[in-house]
C-alpha positions in Angstrom: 42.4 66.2 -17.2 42.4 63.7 -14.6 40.5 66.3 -12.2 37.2 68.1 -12.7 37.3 71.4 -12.7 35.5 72.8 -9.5 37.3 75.9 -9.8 34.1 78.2 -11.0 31.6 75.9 -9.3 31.9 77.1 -5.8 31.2 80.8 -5.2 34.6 81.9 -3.4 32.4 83.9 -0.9 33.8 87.6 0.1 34.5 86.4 3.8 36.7 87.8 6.1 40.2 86.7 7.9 41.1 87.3 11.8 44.7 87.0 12.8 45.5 85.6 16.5 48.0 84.5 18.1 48.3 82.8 20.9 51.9 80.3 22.0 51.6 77.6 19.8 49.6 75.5 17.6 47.8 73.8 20.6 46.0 77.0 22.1 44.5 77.4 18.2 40.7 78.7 19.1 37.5 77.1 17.7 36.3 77.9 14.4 33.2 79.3 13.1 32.6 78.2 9.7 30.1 79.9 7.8 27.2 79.0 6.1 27.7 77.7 2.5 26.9 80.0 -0.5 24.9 78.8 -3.5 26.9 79.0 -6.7 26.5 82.2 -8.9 27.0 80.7 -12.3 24.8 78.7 -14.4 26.6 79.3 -17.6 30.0 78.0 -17.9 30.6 80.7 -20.4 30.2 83.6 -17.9 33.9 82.3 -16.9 35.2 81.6 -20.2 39.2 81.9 -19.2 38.4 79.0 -16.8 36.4 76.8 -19.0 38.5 77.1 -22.3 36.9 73.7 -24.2 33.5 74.7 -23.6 34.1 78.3 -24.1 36.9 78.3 -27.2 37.9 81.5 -28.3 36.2 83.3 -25.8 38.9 84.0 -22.9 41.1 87.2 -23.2 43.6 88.1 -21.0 46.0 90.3 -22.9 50.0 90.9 -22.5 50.2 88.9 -19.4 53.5 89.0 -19.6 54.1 85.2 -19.0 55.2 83.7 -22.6 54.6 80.5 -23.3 58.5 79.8 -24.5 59.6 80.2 -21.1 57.4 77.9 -19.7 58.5 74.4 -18.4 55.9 71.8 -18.4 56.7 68.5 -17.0 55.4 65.0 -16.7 52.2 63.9 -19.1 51.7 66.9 -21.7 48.7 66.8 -24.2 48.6 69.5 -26.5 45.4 71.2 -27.4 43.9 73.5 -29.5 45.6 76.3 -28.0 47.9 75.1 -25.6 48.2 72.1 -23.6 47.2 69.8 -20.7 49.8 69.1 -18.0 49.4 65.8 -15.3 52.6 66.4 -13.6 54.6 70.2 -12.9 54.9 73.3 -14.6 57.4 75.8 -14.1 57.2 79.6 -14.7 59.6 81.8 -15.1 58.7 85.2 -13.3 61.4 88.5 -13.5 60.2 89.4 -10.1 61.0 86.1 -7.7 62.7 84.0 -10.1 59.8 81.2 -11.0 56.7 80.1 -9.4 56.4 76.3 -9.4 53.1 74.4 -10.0 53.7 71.3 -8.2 51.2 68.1 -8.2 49.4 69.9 -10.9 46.4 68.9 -13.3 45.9 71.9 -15.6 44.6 72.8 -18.8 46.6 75.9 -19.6 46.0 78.3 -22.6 47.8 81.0 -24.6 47.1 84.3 -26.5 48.0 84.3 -30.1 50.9 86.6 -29.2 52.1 83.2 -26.7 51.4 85.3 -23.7 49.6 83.1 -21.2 45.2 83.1 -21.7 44.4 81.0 -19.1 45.1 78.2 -16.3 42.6 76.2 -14.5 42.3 72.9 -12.6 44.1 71.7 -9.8 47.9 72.3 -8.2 49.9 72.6 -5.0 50.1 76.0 -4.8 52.9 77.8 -4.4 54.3 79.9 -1.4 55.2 83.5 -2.3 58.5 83.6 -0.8 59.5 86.8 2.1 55.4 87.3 2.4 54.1 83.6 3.5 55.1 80.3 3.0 52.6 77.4 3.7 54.2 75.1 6.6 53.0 71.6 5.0 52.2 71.2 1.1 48.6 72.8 0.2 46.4 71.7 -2.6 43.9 73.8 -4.3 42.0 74.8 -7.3 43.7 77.5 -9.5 42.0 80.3 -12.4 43.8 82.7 -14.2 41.9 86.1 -14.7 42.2 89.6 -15.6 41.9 92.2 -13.1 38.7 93.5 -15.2 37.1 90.7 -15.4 37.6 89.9 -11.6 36.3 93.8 -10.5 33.4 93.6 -13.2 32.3 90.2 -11.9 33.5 88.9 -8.8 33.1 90.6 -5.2 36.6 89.9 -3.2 37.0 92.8 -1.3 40.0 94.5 -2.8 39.8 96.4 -6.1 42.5 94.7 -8.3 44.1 96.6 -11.3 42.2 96.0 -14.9 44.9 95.7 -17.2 46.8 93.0 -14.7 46.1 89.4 -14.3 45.8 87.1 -11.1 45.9 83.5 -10.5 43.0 83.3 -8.0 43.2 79.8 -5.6 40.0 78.1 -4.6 41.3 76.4 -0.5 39.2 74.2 1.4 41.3 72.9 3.8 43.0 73.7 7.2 46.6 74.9 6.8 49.1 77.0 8.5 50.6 79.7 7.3 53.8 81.7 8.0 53.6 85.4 7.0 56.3 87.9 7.0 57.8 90.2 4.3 61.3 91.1 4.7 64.8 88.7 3.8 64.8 87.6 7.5 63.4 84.2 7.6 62.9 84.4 11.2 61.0 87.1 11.3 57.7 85.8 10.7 54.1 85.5 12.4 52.6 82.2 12.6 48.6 81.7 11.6 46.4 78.9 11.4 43.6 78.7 9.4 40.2 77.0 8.9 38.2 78.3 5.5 35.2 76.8 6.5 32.3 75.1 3.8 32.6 78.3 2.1 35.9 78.1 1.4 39.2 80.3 1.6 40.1 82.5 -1.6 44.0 83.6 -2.5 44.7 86.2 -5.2 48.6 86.6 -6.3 50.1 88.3 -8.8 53.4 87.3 -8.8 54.8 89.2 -11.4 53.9 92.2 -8.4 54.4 90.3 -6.5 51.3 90.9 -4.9 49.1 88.1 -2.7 45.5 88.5 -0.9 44.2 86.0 1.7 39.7 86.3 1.9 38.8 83.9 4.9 35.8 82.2 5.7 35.6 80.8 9.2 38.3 82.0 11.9 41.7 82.9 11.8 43.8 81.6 15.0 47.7 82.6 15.2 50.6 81.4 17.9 53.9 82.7 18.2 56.1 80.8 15.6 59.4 78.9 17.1 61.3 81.4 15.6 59.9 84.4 16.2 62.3 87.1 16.3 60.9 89.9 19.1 57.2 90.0 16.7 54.9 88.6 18.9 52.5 90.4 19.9 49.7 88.6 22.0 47.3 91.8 22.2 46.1 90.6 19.1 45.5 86.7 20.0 41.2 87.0 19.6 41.2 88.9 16.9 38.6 88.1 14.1 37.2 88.8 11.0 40.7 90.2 8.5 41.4 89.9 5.8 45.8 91.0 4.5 47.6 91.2 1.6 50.8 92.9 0.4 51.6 94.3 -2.9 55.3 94.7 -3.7 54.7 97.0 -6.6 51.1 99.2 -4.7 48.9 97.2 -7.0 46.5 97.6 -5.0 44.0 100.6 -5.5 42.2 102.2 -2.4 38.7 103.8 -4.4 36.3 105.8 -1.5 32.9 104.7 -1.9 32.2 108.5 -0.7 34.8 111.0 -2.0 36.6 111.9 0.9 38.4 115.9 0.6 40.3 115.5 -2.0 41.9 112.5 -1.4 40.3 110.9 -4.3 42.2 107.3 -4.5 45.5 106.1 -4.2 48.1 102.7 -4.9 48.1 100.6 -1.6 50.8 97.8 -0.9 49.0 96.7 2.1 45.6 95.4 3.1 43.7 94.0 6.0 39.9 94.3 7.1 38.6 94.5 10.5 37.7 97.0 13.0 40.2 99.8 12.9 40.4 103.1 15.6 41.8 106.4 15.0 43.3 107.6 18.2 39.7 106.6 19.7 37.5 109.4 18.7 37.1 107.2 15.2 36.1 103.7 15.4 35.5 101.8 12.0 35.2 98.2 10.1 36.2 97.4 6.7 38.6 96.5 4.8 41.8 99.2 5.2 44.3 99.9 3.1 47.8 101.9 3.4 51.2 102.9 1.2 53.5 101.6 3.7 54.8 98.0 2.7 53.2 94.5 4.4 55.5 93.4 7.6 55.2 90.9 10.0 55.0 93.1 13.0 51.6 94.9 11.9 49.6 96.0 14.7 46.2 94.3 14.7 44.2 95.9 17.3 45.0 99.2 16.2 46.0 98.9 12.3 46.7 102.9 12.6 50.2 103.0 13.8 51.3 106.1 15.7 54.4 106.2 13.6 53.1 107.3 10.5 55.5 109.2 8.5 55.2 111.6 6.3 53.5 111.1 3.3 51.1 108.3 4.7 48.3 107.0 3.3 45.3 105.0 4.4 42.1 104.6 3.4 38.6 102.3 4.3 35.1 102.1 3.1 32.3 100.6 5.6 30.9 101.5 9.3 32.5 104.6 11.1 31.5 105.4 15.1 32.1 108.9 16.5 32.9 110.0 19.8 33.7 113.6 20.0 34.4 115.5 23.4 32.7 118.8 22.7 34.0 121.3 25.4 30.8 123.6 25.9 28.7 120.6 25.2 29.2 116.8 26.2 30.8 113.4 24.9 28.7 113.5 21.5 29.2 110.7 18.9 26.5 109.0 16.2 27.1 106.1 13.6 27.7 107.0 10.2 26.4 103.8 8.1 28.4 104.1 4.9 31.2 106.2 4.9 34.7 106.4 3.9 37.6 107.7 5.7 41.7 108.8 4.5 44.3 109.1 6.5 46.8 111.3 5.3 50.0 112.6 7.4 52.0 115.8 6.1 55.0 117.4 7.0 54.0 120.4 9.7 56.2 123.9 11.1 54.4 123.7 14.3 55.1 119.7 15.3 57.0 118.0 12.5 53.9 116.0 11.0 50.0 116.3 11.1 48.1 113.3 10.8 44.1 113.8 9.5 41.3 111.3 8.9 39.2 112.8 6.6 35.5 111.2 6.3 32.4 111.2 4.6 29.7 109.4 4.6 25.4 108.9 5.4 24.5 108.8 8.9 22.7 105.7 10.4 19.3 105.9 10.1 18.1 105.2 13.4 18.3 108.7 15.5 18.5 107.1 18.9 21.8 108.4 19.3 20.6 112.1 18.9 19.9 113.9 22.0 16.0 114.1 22.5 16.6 117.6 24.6 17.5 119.7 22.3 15.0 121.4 20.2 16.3 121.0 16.9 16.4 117.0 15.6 16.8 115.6 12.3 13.9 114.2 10.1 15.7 113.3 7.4 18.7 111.5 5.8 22.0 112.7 6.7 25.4 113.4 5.1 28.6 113.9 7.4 32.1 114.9 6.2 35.2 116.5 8.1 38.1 116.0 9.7 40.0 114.5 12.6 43.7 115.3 13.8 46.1 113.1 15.6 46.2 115.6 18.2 42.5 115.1 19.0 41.4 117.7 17.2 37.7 117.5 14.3 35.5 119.9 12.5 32.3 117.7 11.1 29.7 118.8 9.5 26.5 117.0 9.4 24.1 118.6 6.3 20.6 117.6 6.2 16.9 118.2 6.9 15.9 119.5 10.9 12.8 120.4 12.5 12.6 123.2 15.3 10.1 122.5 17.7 8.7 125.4 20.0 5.2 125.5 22.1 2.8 125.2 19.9 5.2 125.6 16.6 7.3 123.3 14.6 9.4 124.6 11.5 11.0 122.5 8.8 14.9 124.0 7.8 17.7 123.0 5.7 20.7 122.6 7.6 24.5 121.8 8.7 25.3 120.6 12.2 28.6 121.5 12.9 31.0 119.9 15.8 33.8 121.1 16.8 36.5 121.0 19.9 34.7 124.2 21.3 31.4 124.1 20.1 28.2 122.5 18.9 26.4 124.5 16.4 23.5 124.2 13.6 23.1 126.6 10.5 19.9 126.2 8.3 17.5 128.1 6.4 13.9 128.2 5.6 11.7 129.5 3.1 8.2 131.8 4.1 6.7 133.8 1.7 9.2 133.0 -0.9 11.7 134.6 1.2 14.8 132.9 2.7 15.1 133.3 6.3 18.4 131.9 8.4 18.5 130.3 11.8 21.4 129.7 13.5 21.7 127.1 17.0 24.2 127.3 19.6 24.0 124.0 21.6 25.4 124.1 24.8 25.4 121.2 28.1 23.4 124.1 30.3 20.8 125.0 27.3 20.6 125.2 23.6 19.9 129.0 22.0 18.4 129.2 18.6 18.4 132.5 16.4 16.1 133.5 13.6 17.3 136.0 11.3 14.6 137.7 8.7 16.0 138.1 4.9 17.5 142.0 4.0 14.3 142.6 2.4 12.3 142.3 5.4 14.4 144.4 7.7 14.5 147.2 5.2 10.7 147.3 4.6 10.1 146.3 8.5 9.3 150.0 9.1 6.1 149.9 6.2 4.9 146.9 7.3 4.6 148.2 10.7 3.1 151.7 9.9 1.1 149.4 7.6 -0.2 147.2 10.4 -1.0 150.6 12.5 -3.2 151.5 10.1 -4.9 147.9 10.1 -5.4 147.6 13.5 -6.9 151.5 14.0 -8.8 150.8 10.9 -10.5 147.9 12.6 -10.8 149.8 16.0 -12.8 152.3 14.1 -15.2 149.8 12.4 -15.4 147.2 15.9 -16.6 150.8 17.9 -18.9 152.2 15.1 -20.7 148.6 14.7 -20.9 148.6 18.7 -22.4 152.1 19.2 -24.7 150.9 16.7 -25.7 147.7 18.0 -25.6 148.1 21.5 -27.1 151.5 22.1 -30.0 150.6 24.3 -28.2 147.1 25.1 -27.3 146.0 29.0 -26.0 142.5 29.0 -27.9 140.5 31.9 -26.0 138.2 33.8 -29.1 135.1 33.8 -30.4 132.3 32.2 -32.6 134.8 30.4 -29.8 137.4 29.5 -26.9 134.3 28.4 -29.9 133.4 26.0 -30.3 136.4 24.6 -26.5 137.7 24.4 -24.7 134.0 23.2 -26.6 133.5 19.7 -24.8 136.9 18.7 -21.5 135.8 20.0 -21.8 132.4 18.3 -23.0 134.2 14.9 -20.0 136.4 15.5 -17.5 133.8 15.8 -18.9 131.3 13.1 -18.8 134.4 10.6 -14.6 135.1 11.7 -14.2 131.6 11.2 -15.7 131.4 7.9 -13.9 134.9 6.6 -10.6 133.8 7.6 -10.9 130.3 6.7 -12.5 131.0 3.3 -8.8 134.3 3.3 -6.6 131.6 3.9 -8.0 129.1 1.4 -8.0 131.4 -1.5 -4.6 133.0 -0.3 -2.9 129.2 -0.2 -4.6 128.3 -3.8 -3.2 131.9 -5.2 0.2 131.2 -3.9 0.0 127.1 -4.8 -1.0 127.9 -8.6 1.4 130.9 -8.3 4.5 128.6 -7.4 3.1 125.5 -10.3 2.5 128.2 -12.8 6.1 129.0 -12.0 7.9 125.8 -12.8 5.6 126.2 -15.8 3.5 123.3 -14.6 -0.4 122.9 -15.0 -2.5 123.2 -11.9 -4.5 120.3 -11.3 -6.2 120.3 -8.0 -5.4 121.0 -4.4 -7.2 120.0 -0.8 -6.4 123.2 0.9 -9.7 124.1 1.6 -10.6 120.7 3.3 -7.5 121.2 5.2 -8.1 124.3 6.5 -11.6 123.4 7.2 -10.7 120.4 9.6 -8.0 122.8 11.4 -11.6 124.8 12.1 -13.8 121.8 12.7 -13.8 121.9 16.4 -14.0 125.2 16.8 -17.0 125.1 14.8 -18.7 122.0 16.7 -18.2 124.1 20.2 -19.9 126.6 18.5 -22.8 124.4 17.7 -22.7 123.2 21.3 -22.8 126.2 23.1 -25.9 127.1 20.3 -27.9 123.9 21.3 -27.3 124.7 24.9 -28.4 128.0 25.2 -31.7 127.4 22.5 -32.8 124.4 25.7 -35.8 126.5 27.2 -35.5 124.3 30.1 -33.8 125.1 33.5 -33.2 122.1 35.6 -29.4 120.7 36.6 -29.2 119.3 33.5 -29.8 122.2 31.2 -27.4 124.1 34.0 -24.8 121.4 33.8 -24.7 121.6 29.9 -24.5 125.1 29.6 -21.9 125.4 32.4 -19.8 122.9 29.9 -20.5 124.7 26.6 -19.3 128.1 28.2 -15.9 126.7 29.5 -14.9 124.8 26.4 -16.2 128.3 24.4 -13.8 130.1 26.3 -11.2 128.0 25.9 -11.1 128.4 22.1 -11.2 131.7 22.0 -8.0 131.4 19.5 -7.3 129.2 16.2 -3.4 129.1 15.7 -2.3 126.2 13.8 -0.2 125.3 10.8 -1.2 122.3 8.5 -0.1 120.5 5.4 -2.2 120.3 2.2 -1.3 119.1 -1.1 -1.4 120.2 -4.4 -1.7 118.4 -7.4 -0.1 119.5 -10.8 1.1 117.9 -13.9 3.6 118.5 -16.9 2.8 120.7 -19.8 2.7 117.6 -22.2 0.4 115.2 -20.0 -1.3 118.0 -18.1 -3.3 116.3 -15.4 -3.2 113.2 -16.8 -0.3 112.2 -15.4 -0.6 113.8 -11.9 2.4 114.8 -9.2 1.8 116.1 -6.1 3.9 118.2 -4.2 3.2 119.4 -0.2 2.3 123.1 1.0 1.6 124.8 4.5 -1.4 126.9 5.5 -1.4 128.7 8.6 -4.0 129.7 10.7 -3.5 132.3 13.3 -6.4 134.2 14.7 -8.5 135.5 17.2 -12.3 133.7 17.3 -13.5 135.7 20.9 -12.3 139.0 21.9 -10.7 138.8 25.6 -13.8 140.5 26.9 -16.1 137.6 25.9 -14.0 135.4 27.1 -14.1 136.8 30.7 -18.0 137.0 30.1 -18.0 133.5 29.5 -16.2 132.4 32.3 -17.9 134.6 34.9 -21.3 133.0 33.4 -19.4 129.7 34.1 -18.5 130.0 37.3 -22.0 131.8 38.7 -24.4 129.7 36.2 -25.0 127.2 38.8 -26.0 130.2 41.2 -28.2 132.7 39.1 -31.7 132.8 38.7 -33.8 132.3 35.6 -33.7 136.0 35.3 -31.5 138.6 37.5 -31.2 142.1 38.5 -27.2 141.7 38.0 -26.6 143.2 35.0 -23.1 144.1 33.3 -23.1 147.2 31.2 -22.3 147.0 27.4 -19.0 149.3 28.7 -17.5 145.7 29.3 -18.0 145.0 26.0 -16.3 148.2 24.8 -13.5 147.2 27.4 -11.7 144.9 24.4 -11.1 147.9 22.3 -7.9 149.8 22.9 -8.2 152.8 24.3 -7.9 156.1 23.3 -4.1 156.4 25.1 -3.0 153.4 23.1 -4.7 154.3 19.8 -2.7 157.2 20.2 0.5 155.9 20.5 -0.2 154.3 17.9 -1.1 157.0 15.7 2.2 158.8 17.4 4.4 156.0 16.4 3.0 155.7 12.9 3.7 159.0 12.3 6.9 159.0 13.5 8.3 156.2 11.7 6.9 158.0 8.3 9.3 161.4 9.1 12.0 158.8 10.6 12.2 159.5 14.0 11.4 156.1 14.8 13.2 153.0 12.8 12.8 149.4 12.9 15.8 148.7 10.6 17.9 147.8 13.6 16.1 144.8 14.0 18.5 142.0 14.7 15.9 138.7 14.9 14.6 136.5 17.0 14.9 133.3 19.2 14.5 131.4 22.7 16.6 129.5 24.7 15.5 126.1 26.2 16.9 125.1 29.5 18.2 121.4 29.0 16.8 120.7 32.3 13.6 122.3 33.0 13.3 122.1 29.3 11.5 125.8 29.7 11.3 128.5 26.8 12.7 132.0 27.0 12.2 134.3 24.0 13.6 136.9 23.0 13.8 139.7 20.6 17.0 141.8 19.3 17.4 145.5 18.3 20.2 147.3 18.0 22.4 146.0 20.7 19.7 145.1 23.4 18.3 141.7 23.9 15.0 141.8 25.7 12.4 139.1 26.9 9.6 138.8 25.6 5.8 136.2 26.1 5.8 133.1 24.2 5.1 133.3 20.2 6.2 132.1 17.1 9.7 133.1 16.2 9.1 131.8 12.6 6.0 134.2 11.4 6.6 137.5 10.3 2.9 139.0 11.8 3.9 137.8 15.0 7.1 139.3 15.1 6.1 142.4 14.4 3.2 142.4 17.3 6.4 141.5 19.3 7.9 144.3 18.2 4.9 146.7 19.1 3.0 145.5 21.9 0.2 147.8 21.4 -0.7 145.6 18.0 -1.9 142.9 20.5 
C-alpha cells in the first residue's frame, strides 16, 4: 500500500454534531474545534481486522454477507495471503442500493475462509449513501471494516450498533458539505456544512441496512440548499452539538442506561443527540433515538414532534430537567443527573392517542434546587422514576433518604417524594425500638403538614403503657414526698448568702446523682440493645463508645454544676463573689433539662475473624430528662434576681412548702389513680389514637403540633412527635 494506515492511530473521539442552517454557504458560523485526543492503542493487535499483516489470522468478522466473487477490484491488484491489495477502485455489489463504489482507493482488503469479506482498511473516497446524504464535492478518508461487537465492546461512538452486523467505519478530517435527506425526491434535501475539527469526524454505514451515523467534532453549520423543496426551517440555524443517523432496516438499538417502566429497549431507525424538550415540563441532552424513519424535515429544536402516531417510540440516556406546576404547591423542578427517558404514544378511548415519557434516573447531587422551607430535605442519594403525559399531566416519585427537622429534634426516614398535578407529598418510615413507624407529608405553598403514625402494636398496647406510666409517676410521687418529710422536717430554706450556701450543695448533689443514674440507664440500655441487634445478625460484639457519648451529651451540665459548687463554697462576700454566684444561678437554671439525641458507634466483626477484622455500624442514644424540678428552678432564679440585694444572712425565709410545691397534688394524683383505673375496667381507651404531627407555616416558619384521637385534632405545646414517652405525656397532661 502506497498509504499508511492511519485509520486506528487517531482515536475517533465520541464528539457531537449541531445542524444549522442559515441561507447559504456564506452565513456558515465559526467553528469550534476541539481539543485533540491522545490515541487509545499501543498495540496494533487490539485492532486486528484493521491491521491484517501484523495481526494474521486474528480478525473475524463472520457472514458479512459481502462475498468476495462479487467483488470488482480495479486498477493495480496484489494478492496477499488472504486477499488482496487494491491501488485503484473497488466495486461492491450490495442487494440493498445496488453497489457501493470505493473510488481513489488504497486498501488492503481481506476475506473469511467462507469468501465473505474479513476486513478493509486504508484509504478511499468514500462513498455517498444515496436518498440519506450525498457529499457535494468528492471526500477522502480513512476506512475500517468491523463487527458490530467488536465496535460496542471496544469503541465509545455514541450509538449501540448490532453485534452480529458489520460497519465500515470512516476516519474525516476535512471540511465538507453534506446534503441529507431520505426519501426518492432529490430536492428535498437539507444542506450542512461541516468542520470535524483536530479530533476528527467519524461515519459508520452499514450499507447492506442501509444504515449511516455522522459523530462530529467541532461545529455543524447548515444553509438552505438551492433546491430546497418547502424544508427549511431557520428555527434551527444555531443549533449545536448532534449527532443523526438513519437506519433503513431499525438497526439501531435504543438500551436505557436506567430501566425505564417497562419499556426495556427497542430497534431505532433514527438518531440525533442534543438537547431535547417534552412539551416543556422535560428538558434533556443526549443522544435520542426514535422508530419513525430519518427525513429531511426533522425538527431540531424540538426533536419530539407533536405528531407522534400511534405506536411511537423514542428513547435517550443522559441529563433530564424538571419543571412541574404543582397546583397546591408551586413551579417545582430538580435535575436528575443520569437518567433515561421513553417516549411511548398509544392508541386512547378518551382522545385518540396518549403520548408518555417515562423516566428514571439519580438525582443531581447538589440539593440547591430543594426548597430550604420545608421541614423535610434529603440527605442522601436519590432515585426518581414516573411519568409525563402530552397533555401536561406526571406522577414522579423520588425514593430516598430524608431528615425531619423539628425544634430541638431531627429524625432520619426512608422515603418517597411524590409529585403530582394536585399535590406534593412524602411517604417514609422509621425504625424506634425495633418498631416501624410511618410519616406521611403534605407539602403545600401556605405550609407543609407532617403526620406520624405509631405501628399497630403500639396503639393496641397504648392503654398498658399508660396505666403503666401512672403507676411510674405515683410510684415516684410517693418516694420524692416520703424522702422530703424526711429530710426537711425541721428545714426552712433562707433566702441569703448564708441560707443559698447551705441549701445549693444538696441541690447540686441531687442533680449530679440524676445525671449519673440516667446517664449510667441509658448507657447500659444502648449497649443491651447494640449487642442485642449484632448478636442478631449473628455478629461478634466488639466494642462500642456509647458511654463516652452519652457522657459528653452530659458534660456541660456537669461543669455548671461544678460552677455553681465553687461559687457557693467562696466564703467571701464582696461584688465579686456576688457577681459569680449571680452567674452560676442563671446558667443552673437554665439547665434544668437534658434532652438530646446523639450518635455512637458500635464496633462488631464476623463470626470467622471476630474482632480482628472490625466493622462499625452507627446507633442513637437519647437523652431526655429532668435535672431540676420546676420549683428549684424558680428558687434559683428568685436567688438571682435578689442576690445582689440580700444580706449575708436574712430574716426572709421561704418555707420548705415551696419545695413540696413540685409534687403533684393530691387532686391530680387522683385523677390519675381515677384514670388508671378506668382504663383497667375499659371505660377509658387510648386505642383511638390516630398520631401525631405539626404544621410549619412557610412564612413565619412557626410550629404547630398536634395530636389525633378519634376524629378530633387538638393543639398541643411543642415536643417530640418521634418518641413514644413523649407522646404519651401528650396524651395525659397530668404525666408532666
Amino acid at each position: 500500500m502506497k498509504t499508511k494506515n492511519n485509520f486506528l492511530k487517531t482515536t475517533i473521539a465520541i464528539l457531537v454534531l449541531a445542524f444549522a442552517i442559515s441561507c447559504g454557504k456564506d452565513e456558515i458560523e465559526s467553528v469550534i474545534e476541539p481539543t485533540a485526543i491522545d490515541p487509545v492503542q499501543v498495540d496494533p493487535c487490539d485492532d486486528p481486522c484493521a491491521n491484517p499483516n501484523q495481526c494474521p489470522g486474528q480478525c473475524v468478522n463472520e457472514n458479512t454477507g459481502l462475498n468476495r466473487d462479487a467483488f470488482l477490484p480495479e486498477g493495480t491488484v496484489t494478492d496477499t495471503d488472504n486477499g488482496y491489495t487494491v491501488d485503484g477502485k473497488l466495486t461492491i455489489p450490495i442487494d440493498s442500493i445496488g453497489e457501493i463504489v470505493f473510488d481513489n482507493a488504497d486498501i488492503d482488503v481481506s476475506f473469511n475462509d467462507d469468501g465473505t469479506l474479513q476486513s478493509l482498511v486504508g484509504n478511499v473516497q468514500i462513498p455517498p449513501l444515496e436518498n440519506y446524504f450525498e457529499f457535494a464535492q468528492p471526500l477522502d478518508g480513512e476506512v475500517g471494516f468491523f463487527s458490530g461487537k467488536f465496535l460496542n465492546e471496544n469503541r465509545n461512538y455514541e450509538i449501540t450498533l448490532k453485534d452480529e452486523r458489520s460497519y465500515f467505519v470512516f476516519n474525516i478530517q476535512a471540511n465538507f458539505e453534506l446534503k441529507v435527506g431520505a426519501n426518492d425526491n432529490p430536492d428535498d434535501t437539507k444542506a450542512i456544512s461541516i468542520s470535524p475539527g483536530s479530533a476528527g469526524l467519524t461515519l459508520i454505514t452499514d450499507y447492506t441496512d442501509p444504515m449511516f451515523f455522522f459523530s462530529v467534532g467541532g461545529n455543524v453549520a447548515g444553509g438552505d440548499g438551492e433546491n430546497n423543496n418547502n424544508n427549511s426551517n431557520n428555527s434551527d440555524s444555531s443549533l449545536l452539538g448532534v449527532s443523526f443517523g438513519g437506519s433503513f432496516g431499525a438497526n439501531m438499538t435504543y438500551v436505557p442506561t436506567n430501566p425505564v417502566n417497562d419499556v426495556i429497549s427497542f430497534d431505532a431507525k433514527r438518531v440525533r443527540g442534543g438537547s431535547i424538550s417534552f412539551f416543556k415540563i422535560l428538558e434533556g441532552s443526549g443522544l435520542y433515538y426514535e422508530n419513525k424513519g430519518f427525513n429531511a424535515d426533522i425538527d431540531l429544536k424540538e426533536p419530539l414532534e407533536s405528531d407522534f402516531g400511534v405506536g411511537y417510540r423514542g428513547g435517550w440516556n443522559g441529563k433530564i430537567d424538571l419543571a412541574l406546576e404543582i397546583t397546591s404547591f408551586i413551579n417545582f423542578g430538580f435535575p436528575i443527573a443520569e437518567g433515561s427517558a421513553a417516549i411511548v404514544a398509544e392508541a386512547s378511548t378518551n382522545n385518540g392517542i396518549n403520548t408518555k415519557a417515562f423516566i428514571n434516573g439519580i438525582a443531581d447531587p447538589d440539593l440547591s434546587w430543594y426548597p430550604d422551607f420545608i421541614p423535610i430535605k434529603p440527605d442522601g442519594s436519590l432515585s426518581a422514576d414516573g411519568f409525563i403525559e402530552q397533555s401536561g399531566d406526571f406522577d414522579i416519585g423520588v425514593a430516598g433518604t430524608y431528615s425531619i427537622e423539628v425544634p430541638n429534634h431531627k429524625q432520619g426516614i426512608e422515603g418517597l417524594m411524590r409529585l403530582s398535578n394536585p399535590a406534593f407529598e412524602i411517604d417514609g418510615k422509621f425504625i424506634k425500638d425495633d418498631e416501624e413507624w410511618s410519616v406521611n407529608a403534605n407539602i403545600k405553598k401556605e405550609e407543609s403538614e407532617v403526620l406520624v403514625k405509631a405501628p399497630t402494636s403500639f396503639v393496641a398496647g397504648l392503654d398498658t403503657q399508660v396505666a403503666q406510666k401512672i403507676d411510674s409517676v405515683l410510684s415516684s410521687v410517693e418516694n420524692v414526698i416520703s424522702d422530703l418529710e424526711n429530710a426537711t422536717a425541721d428545714y426552712e430554706f433562707e433566702l441569703s448568702l448564708r441560707g443559698l450556701r447551705e441549701a445549693l450543695p444538696v441541690i447540686i448533689s441531687n442533680a449530679q446523682k440524676t445525671i449519673n443514674d440516667r446517664v449510667a440507664d441509658e448507657v447500659a440500655d444502648g449497649v443491651a440493645k447494640a449487642k442485642a441487634e449484632v448478636s442478631s445478625r449473628g455478629a461478634v460484639y466488639c466494642s462500642d463508645n456509647i458511654s463516652a457519648i452519652a457522657n459528653s451529651v452530659v458534660k456541660p451540665y456537669r461543669d455548671v454544676l461544678a460552677r455553681m459548687g465553687n461559687a457557693v463554697s467562696n466564703q467571701n462576700d464582696n461584688d465579686q463573689t456576688r457577681v459569680e454566684l449571680e452567674a452560676a444561678l442563671r446558667q443552673l437554671a437554665s439547665l434544668n433539662r437534658v434532652n438530646k439525641t446523639v450518635t455512637a458507634t458500635v464496633t462488631w466483626g464476623l463470626p470467622i475473624t471476630g474482632c480482628a477484622i472490625p466493622f462499625t455500624s452507627n446507633r442513637n442514644i437519647s437523652l431526655n430528662f429532668e435535672v431540676l424540678t420546676s420549683t428549684q428552678v424558680t428558687q434559683l432564679t428568685t436567688a438571682a434576681n435578689n442576690v445582689k440585694f440580700i444580706a449575708e444572712t436574712s430574716d426572709i425565709k421561704i418555707s420548705a412548702q415551696a419545695i413540696f410545691d413540685a409534687i403533684p397534688t393530691q387532686e391530680i394524683r387522683d385523677r390519675l389513680d381515677k384514670l388508671k383505673q378506668d382504663i383497667m375496667n375499659q371505660v377509658k381507651t387510648y386505642q383511638d389514637f390516630n398520631g401525631v404531627g405539626f404544621n410549619k407555616n412557610h412564612t413565619s416558619s412557626e410550629f404547630t403540633f398536634f395530636i389525633e384521637q378519634g376524629n378530633e385534632r387538638k393543639t398541643v405545646t411543642s415536643f417530640n412527635p418521634f418518641n413514644p414517652d413523649a407522646i404519651i405525656k401528650i396524651l395525659i397532661p397530668d404525666l408532666q
